[in-house]
N, C-alpha and C positions, 0 to 999 in steps of 0.2 A: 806699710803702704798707706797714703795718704787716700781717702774717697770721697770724691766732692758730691753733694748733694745732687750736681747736676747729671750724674752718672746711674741713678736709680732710675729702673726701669719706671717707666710713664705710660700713658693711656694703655695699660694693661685694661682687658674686657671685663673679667673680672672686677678689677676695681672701679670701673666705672657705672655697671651694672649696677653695682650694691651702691652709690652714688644718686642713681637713677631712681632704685627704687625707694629711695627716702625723699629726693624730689618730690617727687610723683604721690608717695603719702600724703605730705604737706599740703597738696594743691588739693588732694581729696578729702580732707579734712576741711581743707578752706571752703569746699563746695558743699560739706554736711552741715558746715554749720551757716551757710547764706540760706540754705533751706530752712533753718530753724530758730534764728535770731536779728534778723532784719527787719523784724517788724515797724520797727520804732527808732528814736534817734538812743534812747537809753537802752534799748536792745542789742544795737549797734556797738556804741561806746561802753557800757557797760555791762552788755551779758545778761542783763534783768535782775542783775543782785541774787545770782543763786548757784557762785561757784560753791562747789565743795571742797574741805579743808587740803585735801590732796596735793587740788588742780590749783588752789589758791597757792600754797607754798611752794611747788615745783615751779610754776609759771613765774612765778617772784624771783623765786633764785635764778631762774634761766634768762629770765630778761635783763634781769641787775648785771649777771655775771658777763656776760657778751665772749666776743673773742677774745676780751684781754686776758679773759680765766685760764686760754688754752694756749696764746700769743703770747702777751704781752709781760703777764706774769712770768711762764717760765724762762721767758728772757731775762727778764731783772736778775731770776735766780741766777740762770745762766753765767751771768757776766758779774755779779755781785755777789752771792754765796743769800747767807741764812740773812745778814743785814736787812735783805729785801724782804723780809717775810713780814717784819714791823705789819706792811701793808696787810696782810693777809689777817693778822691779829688785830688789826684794830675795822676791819670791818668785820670780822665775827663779834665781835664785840659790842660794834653799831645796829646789825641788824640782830640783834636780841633784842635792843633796848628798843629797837625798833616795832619790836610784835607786844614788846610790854607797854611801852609809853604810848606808840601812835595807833598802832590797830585797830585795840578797840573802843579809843575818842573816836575814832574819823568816821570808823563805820555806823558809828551810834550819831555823829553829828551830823555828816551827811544828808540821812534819812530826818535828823529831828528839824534842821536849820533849811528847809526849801528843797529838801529831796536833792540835792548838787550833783553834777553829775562828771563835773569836772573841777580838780583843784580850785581855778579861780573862779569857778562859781561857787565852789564853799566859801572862799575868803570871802566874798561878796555876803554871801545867804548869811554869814556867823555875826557877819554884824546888824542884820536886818535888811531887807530887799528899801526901806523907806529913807536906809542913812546914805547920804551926799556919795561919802567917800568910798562907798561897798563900790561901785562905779569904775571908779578911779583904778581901786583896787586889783579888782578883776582885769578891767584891761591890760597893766601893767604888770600883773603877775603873767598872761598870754604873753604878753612882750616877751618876758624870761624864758618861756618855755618854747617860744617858736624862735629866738635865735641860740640859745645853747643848744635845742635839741637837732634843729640842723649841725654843728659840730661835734655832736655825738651819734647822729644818724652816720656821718660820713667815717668817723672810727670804724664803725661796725661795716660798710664798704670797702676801706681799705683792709679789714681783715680778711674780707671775702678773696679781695684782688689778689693778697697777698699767697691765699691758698690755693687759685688756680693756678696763678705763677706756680708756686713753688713745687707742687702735685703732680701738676701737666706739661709744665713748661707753655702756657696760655700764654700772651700778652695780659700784662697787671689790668689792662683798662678794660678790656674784655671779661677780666673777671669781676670786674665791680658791677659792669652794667648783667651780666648774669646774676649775681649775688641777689641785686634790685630787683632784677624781674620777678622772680619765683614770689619773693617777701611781696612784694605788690598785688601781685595777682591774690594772692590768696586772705590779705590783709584788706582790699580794696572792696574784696564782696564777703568775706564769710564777720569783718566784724571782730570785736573784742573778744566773742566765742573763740570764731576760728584761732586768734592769735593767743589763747589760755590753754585751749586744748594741744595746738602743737609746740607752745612753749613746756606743755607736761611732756610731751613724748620727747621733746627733744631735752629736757630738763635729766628724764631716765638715759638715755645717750648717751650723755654728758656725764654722767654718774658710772655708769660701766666701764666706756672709755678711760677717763682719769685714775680708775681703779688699776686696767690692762694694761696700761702703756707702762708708767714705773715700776712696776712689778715685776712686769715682764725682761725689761731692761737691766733690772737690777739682780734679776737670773741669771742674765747675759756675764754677771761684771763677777758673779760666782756669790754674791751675797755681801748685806749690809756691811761685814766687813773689811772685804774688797772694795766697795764704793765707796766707807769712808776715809779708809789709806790711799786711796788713787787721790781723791778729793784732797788729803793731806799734801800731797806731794807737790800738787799743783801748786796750792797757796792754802794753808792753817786758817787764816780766813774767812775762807767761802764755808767755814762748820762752826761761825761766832756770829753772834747775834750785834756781837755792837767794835767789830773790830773795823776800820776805816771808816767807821761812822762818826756825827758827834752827836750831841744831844737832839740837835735843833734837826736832823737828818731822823733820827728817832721819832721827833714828835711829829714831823711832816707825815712818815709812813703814816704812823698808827693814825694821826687824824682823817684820813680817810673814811673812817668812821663816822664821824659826826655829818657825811654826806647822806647818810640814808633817811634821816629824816626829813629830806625836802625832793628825792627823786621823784617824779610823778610818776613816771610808768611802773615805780613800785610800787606806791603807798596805795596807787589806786586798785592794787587788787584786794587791798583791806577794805576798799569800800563796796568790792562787788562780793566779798564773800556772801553765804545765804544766812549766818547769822554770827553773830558774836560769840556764842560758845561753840562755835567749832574754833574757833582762831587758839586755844590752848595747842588742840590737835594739829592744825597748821604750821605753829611755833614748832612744833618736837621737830616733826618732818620738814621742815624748813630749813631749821638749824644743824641738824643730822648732812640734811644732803650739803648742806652750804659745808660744814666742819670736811667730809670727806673730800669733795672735789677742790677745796679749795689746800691741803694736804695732799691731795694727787697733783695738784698743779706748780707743788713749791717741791716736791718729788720727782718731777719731770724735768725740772731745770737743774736740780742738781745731779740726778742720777746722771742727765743727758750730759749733762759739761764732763762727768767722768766717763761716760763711757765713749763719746766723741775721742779722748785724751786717749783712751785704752787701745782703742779698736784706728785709732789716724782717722776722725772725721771731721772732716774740713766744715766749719760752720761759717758760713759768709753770714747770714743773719741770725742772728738768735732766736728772735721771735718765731721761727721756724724749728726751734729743736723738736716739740712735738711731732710735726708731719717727719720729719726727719726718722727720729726713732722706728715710727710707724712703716715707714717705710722698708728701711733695709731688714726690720726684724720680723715682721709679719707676713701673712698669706695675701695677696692682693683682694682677696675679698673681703679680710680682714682690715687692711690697707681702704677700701671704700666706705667702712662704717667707720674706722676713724677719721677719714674726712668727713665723713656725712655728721660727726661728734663735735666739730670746727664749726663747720656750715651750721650745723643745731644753734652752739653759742652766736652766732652771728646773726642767725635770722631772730630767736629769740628778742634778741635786744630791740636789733632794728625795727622787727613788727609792732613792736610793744612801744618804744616810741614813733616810727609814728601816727599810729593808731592815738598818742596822746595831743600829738604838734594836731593832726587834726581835727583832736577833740576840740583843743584850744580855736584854732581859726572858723569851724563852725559854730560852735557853742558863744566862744566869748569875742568873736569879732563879727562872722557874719551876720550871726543871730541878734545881738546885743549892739550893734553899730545900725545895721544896713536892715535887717530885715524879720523885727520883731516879731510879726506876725505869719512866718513864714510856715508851711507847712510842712510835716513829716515826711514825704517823699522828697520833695524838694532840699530839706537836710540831709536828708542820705545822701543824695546826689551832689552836694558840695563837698559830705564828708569825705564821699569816697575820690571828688577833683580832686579835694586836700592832700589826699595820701599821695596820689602821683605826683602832683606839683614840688609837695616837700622831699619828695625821694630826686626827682630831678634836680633839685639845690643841694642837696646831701653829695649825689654824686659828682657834681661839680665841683664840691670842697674836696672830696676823698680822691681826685685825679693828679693830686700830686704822690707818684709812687713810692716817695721818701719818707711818706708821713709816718708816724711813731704811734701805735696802735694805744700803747701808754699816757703819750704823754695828748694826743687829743683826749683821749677818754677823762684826764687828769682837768684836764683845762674846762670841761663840760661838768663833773661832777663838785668842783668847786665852787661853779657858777651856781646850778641848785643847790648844794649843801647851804650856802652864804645866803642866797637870795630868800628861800624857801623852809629850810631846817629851823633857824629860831622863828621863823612869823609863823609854821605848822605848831608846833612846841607850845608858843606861848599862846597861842587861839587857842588849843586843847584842852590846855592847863591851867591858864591864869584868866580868873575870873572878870579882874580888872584892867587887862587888855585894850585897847582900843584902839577903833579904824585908822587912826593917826599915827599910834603907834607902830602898828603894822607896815602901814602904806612905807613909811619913813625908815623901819629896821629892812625892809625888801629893799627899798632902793640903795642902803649904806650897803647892805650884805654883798651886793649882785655889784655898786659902783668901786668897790674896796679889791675883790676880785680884779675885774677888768685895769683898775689904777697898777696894781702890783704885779701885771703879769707884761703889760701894754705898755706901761707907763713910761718905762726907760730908766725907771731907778733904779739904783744899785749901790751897795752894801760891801767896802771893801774889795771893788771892784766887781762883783758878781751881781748877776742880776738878782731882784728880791726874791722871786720866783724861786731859783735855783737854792736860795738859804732857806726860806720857809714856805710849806706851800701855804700856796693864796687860801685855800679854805679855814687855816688856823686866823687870819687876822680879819678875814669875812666873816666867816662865822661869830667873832669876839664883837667883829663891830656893829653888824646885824641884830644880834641877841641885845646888846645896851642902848643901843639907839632904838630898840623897840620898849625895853623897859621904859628908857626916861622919858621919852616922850607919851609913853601912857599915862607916865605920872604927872605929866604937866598938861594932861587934856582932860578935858570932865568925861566923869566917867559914865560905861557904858548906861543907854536907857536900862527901863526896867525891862522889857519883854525882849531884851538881847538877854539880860542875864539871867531871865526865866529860863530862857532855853539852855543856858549852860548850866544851870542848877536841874534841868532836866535831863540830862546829857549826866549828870552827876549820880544821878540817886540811878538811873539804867544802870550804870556801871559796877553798882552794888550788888545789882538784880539783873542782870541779862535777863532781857524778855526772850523767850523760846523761841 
């Protein structure tokens, strides 16, 4: 017997309840922490620089990870076997190098280079507040991040769309403009806090969840044995890492990784930690939570392609096998914390950016264009216009109900990896660096991207896109164009490269 998804029972009380009561967390969380972090525009946007190691790494991974951890991933598995997993490996791989290389320069530069309170206010602050181009800099890195981040806010709505549909049988567009509200409301007044604090809860979630669902299912199919002879049978394939793949499909996956080092709403929890040697402790728990969920995730698309085959379940969407699973094999109350497990990776994201798009249009466009001398109420009170305005252009991209929870996320994380990834890297790192350099490797990284995905070229008939993704020839061309052009501009003053020799010798000695 075939069983179509659309056949499981819906608005059961139960699951809606247990739905409700994670809402309703969220919002009270948002409201704890407007009571205790609103102070200030850096209280706001940054928490006052005194997360703990915990809250730092759970918030990171739940924000990084979004819907696609729980959508879009086990989709790929879904329909493609182990090939798709490349993805999963090569960003474990990115964010390690991630808490090694970028964590703790940024949080130590941050605070040494103009206190920065925002990406492009560090690019700016690293070359000195008195250099021409710090200027330029800054606004043009805002540029980056307030239109990628609209295109990866709207990912994170059509996941939300996608779960009300598929859960309730809602209309898709009704669940994007729910998805928004909740994240708004609570984003809008509690602040950087509020969005740390329930990116940890919902980070833990996301961890239990991931755990329950493959496990569970693959109780169902009688044991790894049985899942992977069902798995056999289908297609020998879907259990090889490089069977219908080629190389160049290989290195697409894995470079997914070399994106972490330029996401803002990641990096930036390296700058609100409360100090530099916790970030060891952040790393373990970081990497720990990201290894398992991201192993529950590449477990759900395959156990679910076998057990769908086993049991006759009809999959119109992929990106659905999670709820799906959840569904027919669970309690409905069980059933509302794995959606509320969906919703967790979603609002994650989305708070987390855009909590940063309206770091960016306060900090380095209102503040630094229109209104230098403006005062601390008055910032809050744009930052928090910001967030709605930007959620309101979010949700206008994510209203097309066909969108690819994958492939927008894909198109957004390329854009930072290229733009942002080698100018972070080479600020950190290289002493001899310069504003020219930088400015020049951002705009090849971010223009190389958009050329290769927009452009209309194509490669034996395929588009570029589809043979390499845009972050491997972004990020190559970002990283060199920021090199040579350092080396053919005078180099940094001296009280720029004081502070990166200062930034140097901390790194030896973490101060307490």
């Amino acid at each position: 017997m075939v069983v179509s998804h659309m056949m499981v029972v819906k608005n059961d009380p139960a699951t809606i309840m247990a739905l409700l009561v994670y809402i309703f967390a969220m919002l009270g969380i948002g409201f704890y922490a407007w009571k205790k972090s609103t102070a200030d525009v850096e209280g706001y946007m940054l928490g006052g620089r005194s997360l703990g190691p915990a809250v730092t790494a759970l918030s990171a991974g739940a924000s990084d990870m979004s819907g696609w951890l729980m959508l879009g991933l086990p989709g790929a598995l879904y329909l493609s076997g182990l090939s798709q997993s490349w993805i999963a490996i090569g960003l474990t791989i990115g964010a390690y190098a991630n808490y090694r290389i970028v964590a703790p320069r940024l949080r130590l530069y941050t605070e040494a280079a103009g206190n920065a309170i925002t990406i492009p206010d560090y690019f700016q602050n690293r070359f000195g507040q008195g250099q021409g181009g710090g200027t330029l800099i800054r606004l043009v890195a805002a540029i980056v991040i307030i239109v990628f981040f609209a295109v990866y806010t709207a990912s994170g709505m059509v996941s939300g769309g996608k779960l009300f549909e598929s859960a309730f049988g809602m209309d898709y567009h009704w669940g994007t403009w729910i998805t928004a509200a909740v994240v708004v409301c609570y984003t809008m007044f509690g602040g950087f806090m509020a969005v740390s604090i329930t990116d940890f809860v919902q980070g833990v979630i996301m961890f239990i969840a991931l755990i329950l669902v493959p496990l569970v299912a693959l109780g169902a199919l009688g044991g790894p044995g049985d899942a992977t002879q069902i798995l056999r049978d289908i297609d020998p394939g879907l259990l090889s890492f490089t069977t219908g793949v080629s190389a160049m499909a290989v290195i697409s996956a894995a470079a997914w990784g070399l994106g972490y080092f330029g996401q803002p709403h990641i990096i930036v929890r390296f700058m609100a930690i409360r100090s530099v040697r916790d970030l060891p402790t952040a790393r373990r728990i970081g990497m720990s939570w990201m290894i398992v969920t991201l192993l529950g995730a590449v477990g759900t698309g395959l156990i679910g392609h076998a057990y769908a085959q086993k049991f006759g379940l009809a999959v119109s969407d992929p990106e659905t096998i999670f709820i799906l699973l959840g569904q027919i094999i669970f309690h409905p109350l069980i059933v509302g914390f794995l959606l509320a497990a969906i919703l967790a990776a979603v609002m994650s994201t989305i708070s987390s950016q855009l909590l940063v798009t309206s770091s960016s249009l306060t900090e380095d466009i209102y503040r630094l264009m229109l209104r230098r001398n403006a005062s601390q109420s008055e910032l809050l009170k744009v930052g928090r216009s910001c967030v709605l305005l930007v959620s309101l252009v979010a949700l206008g991209i994510a209203q097309n109900a066909n969108s690819s929870v994958l492939a927008l996320v894909s198109n957004a994380w390329a854009g930072f990896g290229a733009a942002f990834g080698p100018a972070v890297i080479m600020t950190l790192c290289w002493r001899r660096c310069t504003w020219q350099g930088t400015f020049a490797g951002m705009i090849a990284g971010a223009g190389t991207v958009l050329l290769w995905v927009y452009g209309g070229f194509t490669l034996d008939g395929q588009p570029l896109s589809s043979v390499l993704y845009e972050i491997v020839p972004g990020f190559i061309e970002g990283l060199a164009v920021n090199i040579l052009v350092s080396l053919l501009t005078p180099a940094p003053k001296t009280d720029v490269t004081a502070v990166f020799d200062q930034v140097s010798m901390q790194l030896k000695s973490p101060p307490r």
